[in-house]
N, C-alpha and C positions, 0 to 999 in steps of 0.2 A: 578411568572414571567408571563407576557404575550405576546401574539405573536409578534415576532420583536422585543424584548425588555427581552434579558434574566440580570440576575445581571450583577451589575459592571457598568452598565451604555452602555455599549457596545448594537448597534444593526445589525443583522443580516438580509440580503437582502433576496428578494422572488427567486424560481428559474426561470430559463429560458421559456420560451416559445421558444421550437425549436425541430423541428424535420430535417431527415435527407434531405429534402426537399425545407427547406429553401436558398432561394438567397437572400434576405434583412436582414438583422440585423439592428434595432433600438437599442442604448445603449441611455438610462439616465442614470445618474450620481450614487441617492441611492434614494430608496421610503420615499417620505414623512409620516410623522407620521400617516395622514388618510390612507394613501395604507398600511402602516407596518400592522394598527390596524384590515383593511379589508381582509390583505392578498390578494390582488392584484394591479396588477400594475394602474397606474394613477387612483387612488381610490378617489382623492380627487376631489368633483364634479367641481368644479369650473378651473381644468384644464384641457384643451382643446386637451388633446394627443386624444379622442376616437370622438372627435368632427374632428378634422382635417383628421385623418385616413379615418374617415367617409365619408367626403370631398373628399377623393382622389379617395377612392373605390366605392364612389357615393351609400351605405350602410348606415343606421344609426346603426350604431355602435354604437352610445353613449345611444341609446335606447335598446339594448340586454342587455340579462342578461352575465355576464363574462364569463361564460363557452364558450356562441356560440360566444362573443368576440374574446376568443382564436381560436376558430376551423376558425371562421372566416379569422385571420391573416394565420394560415397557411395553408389555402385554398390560399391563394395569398403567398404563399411562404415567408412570412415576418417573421420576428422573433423579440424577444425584451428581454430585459436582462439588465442589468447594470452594470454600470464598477466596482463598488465598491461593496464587501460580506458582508462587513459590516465597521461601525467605529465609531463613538463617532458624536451624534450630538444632538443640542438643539433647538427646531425647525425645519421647514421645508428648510429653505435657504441652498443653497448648501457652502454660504460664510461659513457657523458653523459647515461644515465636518471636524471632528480631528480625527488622528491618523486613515485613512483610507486602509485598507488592499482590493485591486486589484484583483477581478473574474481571474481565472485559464482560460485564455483563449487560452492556447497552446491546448485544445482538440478539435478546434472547426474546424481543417482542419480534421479531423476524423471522427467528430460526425455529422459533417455537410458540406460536403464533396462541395455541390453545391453553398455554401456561395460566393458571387460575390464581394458585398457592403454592408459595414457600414456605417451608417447614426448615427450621434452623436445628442439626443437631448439636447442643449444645450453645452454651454461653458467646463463647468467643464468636464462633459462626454469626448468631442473634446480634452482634453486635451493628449488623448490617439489615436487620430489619426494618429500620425507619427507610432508608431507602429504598428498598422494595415495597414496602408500602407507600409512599409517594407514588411508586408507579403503577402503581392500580392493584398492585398483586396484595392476596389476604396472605396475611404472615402470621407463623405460629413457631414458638422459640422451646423447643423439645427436651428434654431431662438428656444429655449427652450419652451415647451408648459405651461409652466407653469405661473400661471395669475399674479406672481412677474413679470412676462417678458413681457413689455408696449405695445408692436407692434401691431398695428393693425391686428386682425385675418386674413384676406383679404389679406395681405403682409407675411403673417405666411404662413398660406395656399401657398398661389405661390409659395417660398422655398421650402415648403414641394413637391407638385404636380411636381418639376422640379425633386427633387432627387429620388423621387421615382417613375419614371416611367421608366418601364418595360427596364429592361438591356441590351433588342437583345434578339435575338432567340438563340436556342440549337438545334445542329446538334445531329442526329440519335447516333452519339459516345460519345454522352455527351458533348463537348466542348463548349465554348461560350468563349465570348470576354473576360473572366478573365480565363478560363480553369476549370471553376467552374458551369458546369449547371447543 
């Protein structure tokens, strides 16, 4: 077997980057074969999630090594995750997801208590927006960074730069505009 990829064809997602500090949640959908084989998220060079981040937090991100990637996102309270644990797929397209079994995300008013906003990269991910918005969280459903996805960076970016900007302040009692700081 190898990482991401145990028998039966079946693969299994990377864990979360989150701690209890996070306000943003970025969900993709499931890692592409290069992130499965790398063991990190947007592994595959050519897609544009570390490049646009980069852009927002005005960081080069895409030039760190993964570790200070992560420390970096939750230095800015963001988080990242995907909706799907795992499922059946051949290729990187998200069209070739079969039989996809849905991240446990009833822990994350728990574990992460100040979570505000989900931001969906991509369609497929967004498809679980209504339920995160049910649950208090504001959701915003993102042009996919993935280099399948034609849009010019520049019109990427602006999307991105609009959802992710800073949710309001947090009073001395922790409260903030979702009850989430």
């Amino acid at each position: 077997m190898t990482a991401g990829r145990p028998a039966a064809g079946i693969l299994h997602g990377l864990p979360p980057i989150l701690d209890a500090g996070v306000r943003v949640l970025i969900l993709g959908s499931f890692p592409s074969p290069a992130s499965l084989a790398a063991q990190r998220y947007y592994g595959h060079r050519q897609n544009q999630f570390w490049r646009l981040l980069g852009a927002v937090f005005d960081e080069p991100l895409a030039e760190l090594e993964y570790a200070e990637r992560q420390r970096s996102l939750l230095r800015h309270h963001l988080g990242v995750w995907d909706v799907y644990r795992r499922c059946r797929r051949q290729g990187a397209l998200d069209a070739a997801i079969r039989s996809p079994e849905t991240n446990d995300f009833s822990r994350l008013q728990i574990e992460v208590p100040r979570l505000q906003r989900v931001c969906f990269n991509g369609q497929t991910a967004g498809k679980l927006a209504g339920w995160f918005a049910q649950q208090g969280y504001e959701t915003h459903i993102l042009p996919s960074s993935s280099p399948a996805h034609t849009l010019a960076f520049a019109s990427k970016l602006e999307r991105w730069q609009a959802a992710l900007a800073p949710a309001g302040s947090c009073s001395a009692e922790g409260e903030g505009p979702a009850g989430r700081c």
